[in-house]
LUMDREN-103456 format. One record per residue: residue in three letters; x, y, z of N, C-alpha, C in turn. Coordinates in steps of 0.02 Angstrom, whole numbers, plus 32768, in hexadecimal, padded with zeros to 4 digits. Layout:
# LUMDREN-103456
{pt 'ala'; {X; Y; Z}; {X; Y; Z}; {X; Y; Z}} ...
***
This chain:
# LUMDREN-103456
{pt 'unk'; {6869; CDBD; 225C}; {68B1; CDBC; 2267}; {68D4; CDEE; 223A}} {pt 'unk'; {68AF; CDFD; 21F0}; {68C6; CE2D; 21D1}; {68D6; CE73; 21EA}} {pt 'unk'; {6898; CE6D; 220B}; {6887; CEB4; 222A}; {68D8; CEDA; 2250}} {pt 'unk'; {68C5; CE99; 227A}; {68FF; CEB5; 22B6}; {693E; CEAC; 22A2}} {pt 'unk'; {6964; CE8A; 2276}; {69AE; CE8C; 223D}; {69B4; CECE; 2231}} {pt 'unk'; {695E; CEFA; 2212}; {6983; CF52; 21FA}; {6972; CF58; 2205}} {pt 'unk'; {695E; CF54; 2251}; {6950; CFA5; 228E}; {697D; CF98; 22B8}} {pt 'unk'; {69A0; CF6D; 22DF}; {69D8; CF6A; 22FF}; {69CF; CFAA; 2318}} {pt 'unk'; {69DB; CFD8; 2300}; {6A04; D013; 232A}; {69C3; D02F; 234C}} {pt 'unk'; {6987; D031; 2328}; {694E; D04F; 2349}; {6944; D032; 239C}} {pt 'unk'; {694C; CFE7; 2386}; {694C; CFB9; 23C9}; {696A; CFDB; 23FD}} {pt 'unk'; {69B1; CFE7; 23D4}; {69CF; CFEF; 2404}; {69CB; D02D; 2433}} {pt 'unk'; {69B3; D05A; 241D}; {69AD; D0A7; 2423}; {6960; D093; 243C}} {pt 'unk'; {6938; D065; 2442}; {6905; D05D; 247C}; {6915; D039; 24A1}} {pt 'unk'; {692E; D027; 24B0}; {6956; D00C; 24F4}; {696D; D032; 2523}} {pt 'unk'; {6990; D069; 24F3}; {69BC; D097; 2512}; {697E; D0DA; 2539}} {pt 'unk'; {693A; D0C9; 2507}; {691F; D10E; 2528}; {68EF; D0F0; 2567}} {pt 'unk'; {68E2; D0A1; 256B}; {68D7; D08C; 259C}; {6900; D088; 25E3}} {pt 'unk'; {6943; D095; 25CE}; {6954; D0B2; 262A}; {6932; D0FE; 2649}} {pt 'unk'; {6925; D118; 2611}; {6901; D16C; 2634}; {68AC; D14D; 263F}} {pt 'unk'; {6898; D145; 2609}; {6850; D112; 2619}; {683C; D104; 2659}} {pt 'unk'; {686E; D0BB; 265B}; {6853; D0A0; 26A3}; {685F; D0E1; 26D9}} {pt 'unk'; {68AC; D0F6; 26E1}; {68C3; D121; 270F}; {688A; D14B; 273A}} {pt 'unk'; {6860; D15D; 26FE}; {6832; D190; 26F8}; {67FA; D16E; 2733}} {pt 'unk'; {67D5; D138; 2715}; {67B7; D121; 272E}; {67B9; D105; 2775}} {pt 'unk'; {67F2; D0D6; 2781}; {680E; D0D5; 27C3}; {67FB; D0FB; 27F1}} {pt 'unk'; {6803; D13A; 27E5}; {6805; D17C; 27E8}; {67E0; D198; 27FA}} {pt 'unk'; {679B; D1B6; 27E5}; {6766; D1BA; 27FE}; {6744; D173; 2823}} {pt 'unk'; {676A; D140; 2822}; {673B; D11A; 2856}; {6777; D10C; 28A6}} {pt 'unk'; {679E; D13F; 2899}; {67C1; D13E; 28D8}; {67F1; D110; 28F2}} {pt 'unk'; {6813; D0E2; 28AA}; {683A; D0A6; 28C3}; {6870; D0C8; 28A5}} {pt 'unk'; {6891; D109; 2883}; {68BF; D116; 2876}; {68C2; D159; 288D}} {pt 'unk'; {68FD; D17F; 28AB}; {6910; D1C4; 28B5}; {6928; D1F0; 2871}} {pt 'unk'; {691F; D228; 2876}; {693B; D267; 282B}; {6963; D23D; 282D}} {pt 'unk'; {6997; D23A; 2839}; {69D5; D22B; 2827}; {69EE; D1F4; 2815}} {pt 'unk'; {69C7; D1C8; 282B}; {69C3; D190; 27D1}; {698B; D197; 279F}} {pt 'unk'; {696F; D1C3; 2790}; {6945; D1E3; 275A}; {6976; D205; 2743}} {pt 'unk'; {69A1; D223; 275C}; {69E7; D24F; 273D}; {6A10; D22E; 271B}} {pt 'unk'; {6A20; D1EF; 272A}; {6A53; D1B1; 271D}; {6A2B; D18B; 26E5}} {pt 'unk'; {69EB; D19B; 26F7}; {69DC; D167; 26BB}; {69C3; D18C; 267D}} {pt 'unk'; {69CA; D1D2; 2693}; {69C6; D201; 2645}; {6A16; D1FF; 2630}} {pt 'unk'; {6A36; D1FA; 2643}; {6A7E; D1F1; 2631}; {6A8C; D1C7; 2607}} {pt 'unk'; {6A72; D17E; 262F}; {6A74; D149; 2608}; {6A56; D14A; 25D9}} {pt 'unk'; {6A1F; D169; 25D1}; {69E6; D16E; 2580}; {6A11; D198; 2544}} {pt 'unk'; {6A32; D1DC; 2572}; {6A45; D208; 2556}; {6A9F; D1E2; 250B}} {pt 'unk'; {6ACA; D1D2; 2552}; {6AF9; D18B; 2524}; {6AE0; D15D; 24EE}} {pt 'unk'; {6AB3; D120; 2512}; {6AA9; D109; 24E0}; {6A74; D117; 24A1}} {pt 'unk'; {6A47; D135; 24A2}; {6A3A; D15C; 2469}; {6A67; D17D; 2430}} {pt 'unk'; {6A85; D1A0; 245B}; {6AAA; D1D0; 2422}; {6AE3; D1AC; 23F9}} {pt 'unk'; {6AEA; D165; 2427}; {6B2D; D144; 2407}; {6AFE; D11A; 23C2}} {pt 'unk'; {6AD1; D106; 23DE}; {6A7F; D0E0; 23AE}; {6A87; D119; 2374}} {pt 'unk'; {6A79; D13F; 237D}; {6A76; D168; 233F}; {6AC2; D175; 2310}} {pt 'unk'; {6AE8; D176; 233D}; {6B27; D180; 231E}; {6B3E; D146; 22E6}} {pt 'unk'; {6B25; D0FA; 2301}; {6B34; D0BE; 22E9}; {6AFB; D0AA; 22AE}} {pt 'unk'; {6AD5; D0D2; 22A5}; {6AC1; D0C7; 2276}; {6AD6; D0A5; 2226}} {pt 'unk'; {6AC8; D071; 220C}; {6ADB; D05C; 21D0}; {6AE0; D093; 219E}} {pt 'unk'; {6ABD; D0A8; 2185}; {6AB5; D0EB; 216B}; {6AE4; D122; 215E}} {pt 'unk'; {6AF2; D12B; 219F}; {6B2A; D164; 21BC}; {6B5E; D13F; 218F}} {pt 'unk'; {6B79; D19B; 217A}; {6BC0; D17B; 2149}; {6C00; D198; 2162}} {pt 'unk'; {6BFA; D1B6; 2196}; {6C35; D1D6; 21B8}; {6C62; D19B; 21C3}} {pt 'unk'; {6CB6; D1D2; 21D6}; {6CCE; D197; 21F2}; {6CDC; D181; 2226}} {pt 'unk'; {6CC5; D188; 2265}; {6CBA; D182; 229A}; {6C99; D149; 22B5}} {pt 'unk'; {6C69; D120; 2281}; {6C24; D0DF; 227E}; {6C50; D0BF; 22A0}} {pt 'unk'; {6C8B; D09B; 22A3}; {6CB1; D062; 22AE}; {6CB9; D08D; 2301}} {pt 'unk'; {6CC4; D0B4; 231E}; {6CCF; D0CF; 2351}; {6C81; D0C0; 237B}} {pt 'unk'; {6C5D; D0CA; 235C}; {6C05; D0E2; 2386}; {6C03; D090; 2388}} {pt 'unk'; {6C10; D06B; 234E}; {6C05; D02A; 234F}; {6C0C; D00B; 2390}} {pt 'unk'; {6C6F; D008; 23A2}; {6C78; CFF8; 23D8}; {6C6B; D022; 241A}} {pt 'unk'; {6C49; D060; 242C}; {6C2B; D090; 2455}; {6BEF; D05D; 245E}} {pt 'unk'; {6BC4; D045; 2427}; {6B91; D00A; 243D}; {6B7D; CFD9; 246B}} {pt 'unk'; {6BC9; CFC1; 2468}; {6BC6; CFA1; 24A2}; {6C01; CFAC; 24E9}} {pt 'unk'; {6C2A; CFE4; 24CA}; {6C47; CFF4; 2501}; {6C26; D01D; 2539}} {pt 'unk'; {6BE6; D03B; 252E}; {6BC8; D078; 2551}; {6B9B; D03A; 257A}} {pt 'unk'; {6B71; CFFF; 2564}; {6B55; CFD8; 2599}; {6B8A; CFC4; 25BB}} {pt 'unk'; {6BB7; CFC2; 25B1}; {6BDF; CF87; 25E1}; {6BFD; CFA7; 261B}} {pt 'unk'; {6C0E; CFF4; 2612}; {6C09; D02D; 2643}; {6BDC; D028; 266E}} {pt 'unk'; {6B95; D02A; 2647}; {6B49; D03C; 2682}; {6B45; CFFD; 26AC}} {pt 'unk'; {6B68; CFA9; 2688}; {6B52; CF7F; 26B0}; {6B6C; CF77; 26EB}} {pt 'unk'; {6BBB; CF95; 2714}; {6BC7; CF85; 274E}; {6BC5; CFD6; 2776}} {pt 'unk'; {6BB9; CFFA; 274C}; {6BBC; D048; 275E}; {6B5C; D03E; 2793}} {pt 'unk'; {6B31; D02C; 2761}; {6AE1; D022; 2792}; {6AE3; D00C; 27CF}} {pt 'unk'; {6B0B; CFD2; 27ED}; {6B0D; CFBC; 281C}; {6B38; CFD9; 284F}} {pt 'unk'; {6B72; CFFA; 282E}; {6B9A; D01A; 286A}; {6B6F; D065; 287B}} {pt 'unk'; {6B4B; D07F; 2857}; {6B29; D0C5; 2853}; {6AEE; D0B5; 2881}} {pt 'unk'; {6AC0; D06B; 2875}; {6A9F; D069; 28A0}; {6A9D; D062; 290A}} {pt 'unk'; {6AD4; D029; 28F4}; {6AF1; D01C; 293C}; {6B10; D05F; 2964}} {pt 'unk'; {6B32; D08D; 2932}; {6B46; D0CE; 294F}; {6AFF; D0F4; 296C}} {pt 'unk'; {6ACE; D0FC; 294F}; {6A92; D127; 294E}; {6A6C; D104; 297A}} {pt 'unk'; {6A4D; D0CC; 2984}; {6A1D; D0A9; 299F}; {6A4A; D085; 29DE}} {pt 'unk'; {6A84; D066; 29DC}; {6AA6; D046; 2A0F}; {6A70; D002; 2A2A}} {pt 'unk'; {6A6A; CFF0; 2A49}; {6A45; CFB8; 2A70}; {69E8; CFA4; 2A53}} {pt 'unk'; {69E0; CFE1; 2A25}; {69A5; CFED; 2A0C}; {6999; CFA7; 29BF}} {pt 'unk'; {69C9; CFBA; 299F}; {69E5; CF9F; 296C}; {69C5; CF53; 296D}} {pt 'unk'; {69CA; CF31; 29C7}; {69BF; CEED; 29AB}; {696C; CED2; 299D}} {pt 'unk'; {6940; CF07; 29AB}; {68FE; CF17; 29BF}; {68EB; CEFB; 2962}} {pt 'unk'; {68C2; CECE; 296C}; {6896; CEBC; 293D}; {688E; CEE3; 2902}} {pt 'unk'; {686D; CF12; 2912}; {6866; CF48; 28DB}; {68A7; CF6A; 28BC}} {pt 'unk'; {68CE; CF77; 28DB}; {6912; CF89; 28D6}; {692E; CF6E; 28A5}} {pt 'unk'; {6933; CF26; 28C0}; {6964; CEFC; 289F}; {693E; CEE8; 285A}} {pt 'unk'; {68FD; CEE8; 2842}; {68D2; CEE7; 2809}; {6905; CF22; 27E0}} {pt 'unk'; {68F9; CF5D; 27FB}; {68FF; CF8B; 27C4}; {695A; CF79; 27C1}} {pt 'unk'; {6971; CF70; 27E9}; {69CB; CF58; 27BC}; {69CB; CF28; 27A0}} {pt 'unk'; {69AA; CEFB; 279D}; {6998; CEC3; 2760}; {6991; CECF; 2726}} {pt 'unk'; {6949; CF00; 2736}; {6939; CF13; 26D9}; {6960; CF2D; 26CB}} {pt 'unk'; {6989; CF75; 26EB}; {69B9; CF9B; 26D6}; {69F3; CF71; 26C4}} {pt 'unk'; {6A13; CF33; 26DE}; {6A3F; CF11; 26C8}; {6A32; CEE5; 2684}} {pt 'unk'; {6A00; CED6; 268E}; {69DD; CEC0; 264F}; {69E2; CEE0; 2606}} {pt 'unk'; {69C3; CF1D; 260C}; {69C4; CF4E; 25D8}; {6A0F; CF60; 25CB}} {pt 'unk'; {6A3C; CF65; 25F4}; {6A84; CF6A; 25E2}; {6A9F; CF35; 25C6}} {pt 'unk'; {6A93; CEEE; 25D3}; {6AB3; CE9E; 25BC}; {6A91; CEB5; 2569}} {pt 'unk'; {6A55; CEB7; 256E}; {6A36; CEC2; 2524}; {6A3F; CEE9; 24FA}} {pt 'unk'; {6A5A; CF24; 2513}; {6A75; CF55; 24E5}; {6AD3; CF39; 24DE}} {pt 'unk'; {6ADF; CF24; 2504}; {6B1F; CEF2; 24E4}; {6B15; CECD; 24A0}} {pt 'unk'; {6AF4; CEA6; 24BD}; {6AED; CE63; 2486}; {6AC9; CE8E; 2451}} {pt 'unk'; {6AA4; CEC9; 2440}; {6A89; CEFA; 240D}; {6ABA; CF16; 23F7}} {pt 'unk'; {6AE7; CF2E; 2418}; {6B2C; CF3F; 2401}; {6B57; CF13; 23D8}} {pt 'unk'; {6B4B; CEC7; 2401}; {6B8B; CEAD; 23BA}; {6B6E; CE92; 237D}} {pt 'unk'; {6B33; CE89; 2394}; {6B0B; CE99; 235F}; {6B23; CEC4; 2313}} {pt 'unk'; {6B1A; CF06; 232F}; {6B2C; CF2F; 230C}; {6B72; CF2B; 22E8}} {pt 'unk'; {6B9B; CF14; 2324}; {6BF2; CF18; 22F6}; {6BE2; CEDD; 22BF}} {pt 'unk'; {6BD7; CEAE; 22DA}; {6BD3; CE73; 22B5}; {6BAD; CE67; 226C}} {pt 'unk'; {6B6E; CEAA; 2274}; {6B6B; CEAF; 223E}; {6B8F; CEEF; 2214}} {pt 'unk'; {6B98; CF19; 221D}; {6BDA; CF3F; 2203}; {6C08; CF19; 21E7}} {pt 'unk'; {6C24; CED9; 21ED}; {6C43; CEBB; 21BE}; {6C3D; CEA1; 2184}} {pt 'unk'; {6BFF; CEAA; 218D}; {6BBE; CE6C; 2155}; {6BC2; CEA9; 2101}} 
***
C-alpha cells in the first residue's frame, strides 16, 4: 500500500499509456480501425503529460492546475469515447467485442479519475 501512496502519478501515467497499448492491440487483431488508435494516442498523449506535470516533486506553479487537469482530462475521455464510437462504428458498437473495448476504455478513464483525486487530495496533505 506504501508503494502505491508514492507512485500515484506513475499509476497514473500507466493507465494513461494503456489507452495506446490496448488501442494498439485491438488493432492488429482487427476489432479497432486507425482512427481509434489515433484517439487513443491522444488520450495517452493528455493524460501522460498531465501525469508528469502533477508530479509531487514538480515545483512549478502550475502543480495545482495539472492537479485538477487530472481529473478533468478523464472526465472529457469518459463521454467523448462513446459519442466517438457510436459516430465511427454506428450499429457496430453494440457487437460484443465492441462494446468490451468501451468498457475497458471507460474503465481506464473512471480510474484515472479516482487517481486523480487521489492526487489533489493528497496535494493537501
Amino acid at each position: 500500500m506504501k508503494i502505491i501512496k508514492e507512485n500515484i502519478n506513475l499509476i497514473y501515467i500507466l493507465f494513461g499509456l494503456l489507452y495506446f497499448i490496448f488501442k494498439v492491440i485491438w488493432y492488429i487483431c482487427d476489432f479497432v480501425y486507425f482512427r481509434g488508435v489515433i484517439l487513443g494516442l491522444i488520450a495517452t498523449v493528455l493524460t501522460t503529460f498531465i501525469g508528469i506535470l502533477s508530479f509531487r516533486k514538480y515545483k512549478k506553479a502550475v502543480k495545482p492546475v495539472t492537479h485538477c487537469l487530472a481529473v478533468l482530462i478523464p472526465l472529457i475521455i469518459i463521454p467523448l469515447t462513446p459519442i466517438i464510437m457510436i459516430h465511427n462504428l454506428g450499429s457496430e458498437i453494440f457487437q460484443i467485442e465492441k462494446i468490451a473495448i468501451l468498457i475497458i476504455f471507460e474503465g481506464l478513464a473512471i480510474t484515472q479519475v479516482i487517481l486523480g483525486i487521489v492526487i489533489i487530495k493528497r496535494r493537501k496533505l
